[in-house]
C-alpha positions as a Markdown table, in Angstrom:
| # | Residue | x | y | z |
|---|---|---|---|---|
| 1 | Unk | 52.4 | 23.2 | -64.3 |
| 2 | Unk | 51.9 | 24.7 | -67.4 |
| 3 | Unk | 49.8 | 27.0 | -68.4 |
| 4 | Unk | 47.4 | 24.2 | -71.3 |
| 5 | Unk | 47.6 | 21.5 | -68.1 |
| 6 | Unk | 45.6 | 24.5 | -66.4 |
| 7 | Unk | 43.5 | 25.1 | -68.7 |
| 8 | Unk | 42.5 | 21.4 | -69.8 |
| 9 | Unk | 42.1 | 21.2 | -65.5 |
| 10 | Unk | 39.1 | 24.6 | -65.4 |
| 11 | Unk | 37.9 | 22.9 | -68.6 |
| 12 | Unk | 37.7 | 19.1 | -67.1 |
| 13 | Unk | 36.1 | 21.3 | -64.1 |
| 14 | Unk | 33.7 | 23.3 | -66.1 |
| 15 | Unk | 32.5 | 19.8 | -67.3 |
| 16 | Unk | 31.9 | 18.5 | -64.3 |
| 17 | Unk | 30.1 | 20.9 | -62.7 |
| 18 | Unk | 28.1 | 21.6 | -65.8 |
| 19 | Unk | 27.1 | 18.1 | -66.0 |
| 20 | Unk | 26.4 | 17.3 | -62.5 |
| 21 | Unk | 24.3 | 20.7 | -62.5 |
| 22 | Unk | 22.3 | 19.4 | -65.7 |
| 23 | Unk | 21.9 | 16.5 | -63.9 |
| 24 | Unk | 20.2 | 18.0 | -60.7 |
| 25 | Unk | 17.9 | 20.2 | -62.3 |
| 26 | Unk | 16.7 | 17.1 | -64.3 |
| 27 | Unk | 16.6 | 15.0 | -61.3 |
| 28 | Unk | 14.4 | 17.8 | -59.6 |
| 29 | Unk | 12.6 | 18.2 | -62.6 |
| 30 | Unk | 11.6 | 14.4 | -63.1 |
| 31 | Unk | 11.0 | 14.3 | -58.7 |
| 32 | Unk | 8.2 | 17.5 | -59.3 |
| 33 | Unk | 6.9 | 15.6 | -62.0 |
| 34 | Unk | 6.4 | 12.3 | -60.5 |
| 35 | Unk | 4.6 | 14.6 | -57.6 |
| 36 | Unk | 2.6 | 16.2 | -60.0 |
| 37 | Unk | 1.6 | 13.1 | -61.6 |
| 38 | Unk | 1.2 | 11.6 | -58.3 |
| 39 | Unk | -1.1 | 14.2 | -56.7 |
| 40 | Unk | -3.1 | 14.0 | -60.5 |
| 41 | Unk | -3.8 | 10.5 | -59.4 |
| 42 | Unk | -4.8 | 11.1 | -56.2 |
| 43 | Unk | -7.1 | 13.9 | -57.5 |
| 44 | Unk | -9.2 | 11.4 | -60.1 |
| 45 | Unk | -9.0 | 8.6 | -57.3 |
| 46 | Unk | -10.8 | 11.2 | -54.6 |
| 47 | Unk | -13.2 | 12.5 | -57.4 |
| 48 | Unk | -14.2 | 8.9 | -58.6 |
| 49 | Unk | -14.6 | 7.7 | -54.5 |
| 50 | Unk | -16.6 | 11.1 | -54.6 |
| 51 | Unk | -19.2 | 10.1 | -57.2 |
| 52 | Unk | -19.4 | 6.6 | -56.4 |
| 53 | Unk | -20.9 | 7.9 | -52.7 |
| 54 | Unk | -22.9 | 10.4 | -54.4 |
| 55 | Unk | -24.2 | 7.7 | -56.5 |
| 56 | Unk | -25.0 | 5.5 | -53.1 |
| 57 | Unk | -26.6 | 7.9 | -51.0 |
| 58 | Unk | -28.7 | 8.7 | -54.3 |
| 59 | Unk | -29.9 | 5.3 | -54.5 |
| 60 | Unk | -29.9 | 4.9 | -50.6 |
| 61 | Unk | -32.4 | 7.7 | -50.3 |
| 62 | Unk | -34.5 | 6.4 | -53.5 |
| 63 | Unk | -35.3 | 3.0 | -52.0 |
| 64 | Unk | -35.7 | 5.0 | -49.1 |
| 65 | Unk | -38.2 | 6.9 | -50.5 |
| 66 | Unk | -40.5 | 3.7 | -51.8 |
| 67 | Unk | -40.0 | 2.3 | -48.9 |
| 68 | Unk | -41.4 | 5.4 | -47.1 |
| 69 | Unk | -44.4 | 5.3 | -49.9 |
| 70 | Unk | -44.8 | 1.4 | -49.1 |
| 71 | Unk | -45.4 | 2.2 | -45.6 |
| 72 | Unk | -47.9 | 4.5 | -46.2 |
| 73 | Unk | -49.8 | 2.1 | -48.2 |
| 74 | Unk | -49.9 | -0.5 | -45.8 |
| 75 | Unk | -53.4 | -2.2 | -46.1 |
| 76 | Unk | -54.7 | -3.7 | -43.0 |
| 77 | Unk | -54.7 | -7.1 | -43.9 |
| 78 | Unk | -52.0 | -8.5 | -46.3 |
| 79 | Unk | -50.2 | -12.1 | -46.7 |
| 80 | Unk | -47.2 | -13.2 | -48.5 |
| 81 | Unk | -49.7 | -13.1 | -52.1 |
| 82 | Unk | -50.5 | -9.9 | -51.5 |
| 83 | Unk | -49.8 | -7.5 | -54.5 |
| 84 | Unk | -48.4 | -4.9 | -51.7 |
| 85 | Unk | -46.2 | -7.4 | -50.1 |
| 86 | Unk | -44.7 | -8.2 | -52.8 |
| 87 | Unk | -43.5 | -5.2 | -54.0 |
| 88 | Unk | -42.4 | -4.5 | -50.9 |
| 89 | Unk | -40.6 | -7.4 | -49.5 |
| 90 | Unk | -38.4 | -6.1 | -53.2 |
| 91 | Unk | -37.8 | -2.6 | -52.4 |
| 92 | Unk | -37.0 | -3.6 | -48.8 |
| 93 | Unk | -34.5 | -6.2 | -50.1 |
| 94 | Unk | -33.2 | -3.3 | -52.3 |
| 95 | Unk | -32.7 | -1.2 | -49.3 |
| 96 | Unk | -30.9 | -4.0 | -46.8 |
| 97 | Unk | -28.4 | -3.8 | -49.8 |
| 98 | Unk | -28.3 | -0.2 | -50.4 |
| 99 | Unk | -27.7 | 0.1 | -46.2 |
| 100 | Unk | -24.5 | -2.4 | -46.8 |
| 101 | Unk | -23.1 | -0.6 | -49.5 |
| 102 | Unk | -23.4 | 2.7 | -47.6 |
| 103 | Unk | -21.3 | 0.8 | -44.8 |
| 104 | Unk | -18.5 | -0.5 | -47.0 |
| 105 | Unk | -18.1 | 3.0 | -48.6 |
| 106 | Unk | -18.7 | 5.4 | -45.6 |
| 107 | Unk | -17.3 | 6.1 | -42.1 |
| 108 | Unk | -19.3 | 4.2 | -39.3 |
| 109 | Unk | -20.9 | 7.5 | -37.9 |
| 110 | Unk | -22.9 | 7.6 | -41.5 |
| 111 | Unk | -23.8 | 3.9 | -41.5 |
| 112 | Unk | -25.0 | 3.9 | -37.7 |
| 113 | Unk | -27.4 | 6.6 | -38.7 |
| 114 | Unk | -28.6 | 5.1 | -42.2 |
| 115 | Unk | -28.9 | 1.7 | -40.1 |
| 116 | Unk | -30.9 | 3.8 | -37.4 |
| 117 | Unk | -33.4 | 4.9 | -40.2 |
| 118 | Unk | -33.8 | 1.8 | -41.9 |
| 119 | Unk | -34.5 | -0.2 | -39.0 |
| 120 | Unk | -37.3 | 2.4 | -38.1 |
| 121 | Unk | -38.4 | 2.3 | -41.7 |
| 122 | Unk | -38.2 | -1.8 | -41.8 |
| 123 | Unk | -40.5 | -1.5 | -38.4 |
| 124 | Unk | -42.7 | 0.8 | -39.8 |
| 125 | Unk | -43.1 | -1.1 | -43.1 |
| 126 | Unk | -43.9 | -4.5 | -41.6 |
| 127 | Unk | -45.3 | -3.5 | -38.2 |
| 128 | Unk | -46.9 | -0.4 | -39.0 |
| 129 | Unk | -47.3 | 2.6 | -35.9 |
| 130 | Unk | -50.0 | 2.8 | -33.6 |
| 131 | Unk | -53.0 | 5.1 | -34.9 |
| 132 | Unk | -52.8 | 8.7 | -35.1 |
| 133 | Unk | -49.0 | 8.3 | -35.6 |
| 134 | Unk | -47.2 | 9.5 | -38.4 |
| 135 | Unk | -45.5 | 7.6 | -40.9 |
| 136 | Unk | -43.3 | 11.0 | -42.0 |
| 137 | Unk | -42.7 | 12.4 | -38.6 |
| 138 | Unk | -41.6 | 8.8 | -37.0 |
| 139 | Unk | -39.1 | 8.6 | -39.3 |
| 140 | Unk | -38.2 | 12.2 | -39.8 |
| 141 | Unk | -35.2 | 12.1 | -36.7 |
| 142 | Unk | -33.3 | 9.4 | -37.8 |
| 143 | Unk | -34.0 | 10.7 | -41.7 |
| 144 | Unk | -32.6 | 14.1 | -41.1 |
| 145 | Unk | -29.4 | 12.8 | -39.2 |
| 146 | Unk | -28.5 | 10.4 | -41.8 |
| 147 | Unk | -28.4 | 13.0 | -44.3 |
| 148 | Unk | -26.6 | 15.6 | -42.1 |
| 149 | Unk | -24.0 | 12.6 | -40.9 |
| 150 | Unk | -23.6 | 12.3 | -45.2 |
| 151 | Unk | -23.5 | 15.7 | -45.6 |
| 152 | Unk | -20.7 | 16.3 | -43.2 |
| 153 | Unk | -18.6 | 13.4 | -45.1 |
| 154 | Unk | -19.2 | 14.8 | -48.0 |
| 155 | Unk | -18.6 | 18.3 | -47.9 |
């Protein structure tokens, strides 16, 4: 062969592998961005999930909280037109929702103990304890381990 039929060849060659090296490194380059974009996502996804639990447990614990304050108001006597009945039959409605949400959004160690407490707090609100008990120390077990059963999920 001569020697130009050479030389076209190494530059046909040089081509070749120039282009198919271009091509990798923008392959890889468009792959690690895709990942980057990807794990971006996946960042703003878990931070979103992250505030939208904070913002449950927040109101979880507020309705909590009245309700708490409604059981230590009970009067002795009350009846469905009673002033303190009514406000509470609302705030414990509020709760019964809040506890849902909390299951939808949480793993089922966190909802067992925020059902545990609000079925202590719903018997304490409409049953009341037995004298000389209470309110805050009753419900002070099941209080403390829903919050450390959210903390763990949270942290």
């Amino acid at each position: 062969m001569s020697g130009q039929v050479w030389v076209a060849l190494i530059s046909l060659g040089g081509v070749v592998l120039g282009g198919s090296l271009s091509y990798l490194v923008q392959h890889r380059t468009q792959l690690s961005a895709e990942r980057a974009e990807q794990r971006r996502q996946q960042i703003a996804v878990s931070e979103a999930r992250r505030a939208e639990r904070l913002t449950l447990l927040e109101r979880f614990i507020e309705v909590g909280a009245e309700a708490e304050r409604s059981a230590l108001s009970r009067p002795s006597g009350w009846d469905d037109t009673h002033d303190w009945f009514l406000m509470t039959q609302d705030v414990m409605n509020r709760l019964w929702v809040a506890e849902r949400l909390i299951r939808l959004q949480f793993p089922l160690a966190v909802h067992d103990a925020a059902r545990a407490y609000f079925l202590d707090l719903n018997r304490t609100v409409w049953e009341g304890l037995p004298d000389g008990e209470s309110v805050r120390d009753y419900l002070e077990d099941n209080r403390l381990a829903f919050l450390d059963a959210a903390r763990e999920v949270m942290s």
